[in-house]
C-alpha positions in Angstrom: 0.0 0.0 0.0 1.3 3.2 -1.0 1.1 5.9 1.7 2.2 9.8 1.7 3.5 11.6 5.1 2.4 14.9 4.9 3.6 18.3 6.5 2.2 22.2 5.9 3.9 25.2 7.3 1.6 28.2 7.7 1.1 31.9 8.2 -0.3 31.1 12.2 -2.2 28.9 14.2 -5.7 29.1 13.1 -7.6 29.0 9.3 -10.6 29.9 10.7 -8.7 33.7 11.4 -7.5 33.9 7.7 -4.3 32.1 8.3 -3.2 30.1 5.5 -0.9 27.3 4.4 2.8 28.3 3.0 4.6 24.6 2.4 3.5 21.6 1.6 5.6 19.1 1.7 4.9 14.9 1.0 7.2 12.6 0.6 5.9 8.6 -0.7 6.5 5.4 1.1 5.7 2.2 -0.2 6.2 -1.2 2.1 7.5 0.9 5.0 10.3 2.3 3.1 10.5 6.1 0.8 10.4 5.6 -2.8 12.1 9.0 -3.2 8.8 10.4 -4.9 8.5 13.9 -2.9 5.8 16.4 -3.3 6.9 20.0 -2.2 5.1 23.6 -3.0 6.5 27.0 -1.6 3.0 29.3 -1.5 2.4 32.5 -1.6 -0.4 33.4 1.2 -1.4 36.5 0.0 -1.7 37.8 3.6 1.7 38.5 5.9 2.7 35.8 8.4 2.9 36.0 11.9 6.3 36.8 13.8 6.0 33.5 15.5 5.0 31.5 12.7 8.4 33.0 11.0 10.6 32.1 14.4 9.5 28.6 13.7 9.9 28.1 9.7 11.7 31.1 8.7 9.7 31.8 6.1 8.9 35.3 5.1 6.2 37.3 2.8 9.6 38.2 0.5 10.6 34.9 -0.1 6.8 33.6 -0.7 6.1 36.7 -3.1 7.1 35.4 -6.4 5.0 31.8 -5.2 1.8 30.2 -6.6 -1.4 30.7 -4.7 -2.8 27.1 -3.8 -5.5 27.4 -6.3 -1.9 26.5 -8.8 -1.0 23.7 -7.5 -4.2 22.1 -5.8 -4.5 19.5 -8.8 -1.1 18.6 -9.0 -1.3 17.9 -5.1 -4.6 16.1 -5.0 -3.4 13.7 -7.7 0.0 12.7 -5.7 -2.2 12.1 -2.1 -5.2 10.4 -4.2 -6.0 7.2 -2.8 -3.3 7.2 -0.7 -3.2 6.9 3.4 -2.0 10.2 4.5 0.5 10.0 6.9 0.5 13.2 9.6 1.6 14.1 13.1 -1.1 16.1 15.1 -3.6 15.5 11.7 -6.1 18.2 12.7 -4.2 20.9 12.5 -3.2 20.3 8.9 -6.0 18.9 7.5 -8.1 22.2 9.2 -5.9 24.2 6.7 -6.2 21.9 3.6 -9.7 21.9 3.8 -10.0 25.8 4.2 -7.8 26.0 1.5 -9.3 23.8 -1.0 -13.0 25.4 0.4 -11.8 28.8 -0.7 -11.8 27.1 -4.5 -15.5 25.8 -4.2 -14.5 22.4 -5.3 -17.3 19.3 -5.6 -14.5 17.5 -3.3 -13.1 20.2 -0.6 -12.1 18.0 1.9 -8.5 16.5 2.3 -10.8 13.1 3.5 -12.1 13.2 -0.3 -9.0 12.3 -1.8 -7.6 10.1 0.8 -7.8 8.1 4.4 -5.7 9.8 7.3 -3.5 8.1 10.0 -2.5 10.5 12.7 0.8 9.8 14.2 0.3 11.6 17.3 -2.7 9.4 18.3 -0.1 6.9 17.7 2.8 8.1 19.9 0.4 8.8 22.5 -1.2 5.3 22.7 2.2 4.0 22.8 4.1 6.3 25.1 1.1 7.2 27.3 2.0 10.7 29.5 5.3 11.4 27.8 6.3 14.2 25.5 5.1 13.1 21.9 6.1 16.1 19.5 7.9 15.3 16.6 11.1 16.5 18.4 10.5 14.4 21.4 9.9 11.1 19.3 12.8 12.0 17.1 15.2 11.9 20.4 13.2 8.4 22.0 14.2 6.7 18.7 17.6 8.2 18.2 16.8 9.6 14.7 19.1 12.2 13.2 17.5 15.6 13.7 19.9 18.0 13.4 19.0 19.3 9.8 15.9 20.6 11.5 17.0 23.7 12.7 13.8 25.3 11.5 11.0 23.6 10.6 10.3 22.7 6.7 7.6 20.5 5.5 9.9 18.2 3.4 12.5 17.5 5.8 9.8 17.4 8.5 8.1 14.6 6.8 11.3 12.7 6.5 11.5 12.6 9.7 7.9 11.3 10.3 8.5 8.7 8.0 10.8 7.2 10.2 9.0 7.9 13.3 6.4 6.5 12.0 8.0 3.2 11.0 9.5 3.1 14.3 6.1 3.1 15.9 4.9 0.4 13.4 7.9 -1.4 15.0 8.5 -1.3 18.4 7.7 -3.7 20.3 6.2 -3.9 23.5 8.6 -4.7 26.3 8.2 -8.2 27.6 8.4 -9.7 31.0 9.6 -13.0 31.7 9.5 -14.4 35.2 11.4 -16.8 35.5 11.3 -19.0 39.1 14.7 -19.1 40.8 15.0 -22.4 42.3 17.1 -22.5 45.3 20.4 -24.3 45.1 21.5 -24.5 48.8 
């Protein structure tokens, strides 16, 4: 089964106050592994971006100018997540901006669910590690994966880095306990 992990950098926290997505970034894995088929759009927001929003991506209204809008790019987009398991880490944040973004083009299909079924990695991280810090950061570190490209965030390498989170909770094991009886040898 072919499956996309999928990352979005945006102008702030919330679509629903006119904030709107500035990367996309997907990357392809097929039987747990990448296939090195990437999908990655720079957008232009038409609005500024918040100061924090820039701490954390760098990204600025100068370097997104020059950009397509989303309405450029949606097809080419839909057709590489079509019928695909979409692969995210805290999925309702960035499916709440796909969707306001494909609503803004009055499409038939305007949902991110129209295209494609979504598995939410942070759902996962939490079942598994149950009270403990689950960011993407945080499971990076538990798993020892290489970070350290990540000095701000970026949807592709961002995604990268899911990917192997996410195939690290696919397969770790739970811990198990054998008792065994000591038998006294006096």
């Amino acid at each position: 089964m072919k499956q996309v992990v999928l990352d979005t950098e945006t102008t702030g926290l919330d679509p629903t106050q006119g904030h709107r997505i500035i990367e996309i970034g997907c990357v392809e894995i097929e039987d747990r592994k990448l296939t090195g088929r990437n999908f990655q759009a720079y957008l232009n927001p038409g609005r500024d971006i918040d100061e924090a929003a820039i701490e954390v991506h760098g990204l600025t209204s100068e370097f997104l100018n020059d950009k397509p809008k989303f309405s450029e790019i949606y097809k080419e987009f839909c057709e590489f997540i079509r019928g695909t398991e979409v692969i995210i880490h805290n999925a309702p944040f960035d499916t709440a901006f796909i969707d306001s973004e494909m609503s803004r083009l009055r499409l038939n299909k305007n949902k991110l669910t129209d295209y494609c079924s979504i598995l939410d990695t942070l759902i996962l991280a939490r079942d598994k590690h149950p009270g403990q810090r689950n960011s993407l950061d945080a499971l990076c570190k538990r798993f020892s994966i290489d970070n350290s490209k990540r000095v701000k965030h970026t949807a592709l390498i961002d995604c990268e880095l899911l990917s192997k989170v996410y195939i690290n909770l696919l397969d770790q094991k739970e811990p198990i306990f054998e008792f065994k009886k000591e038998t006294n040898l006096c």
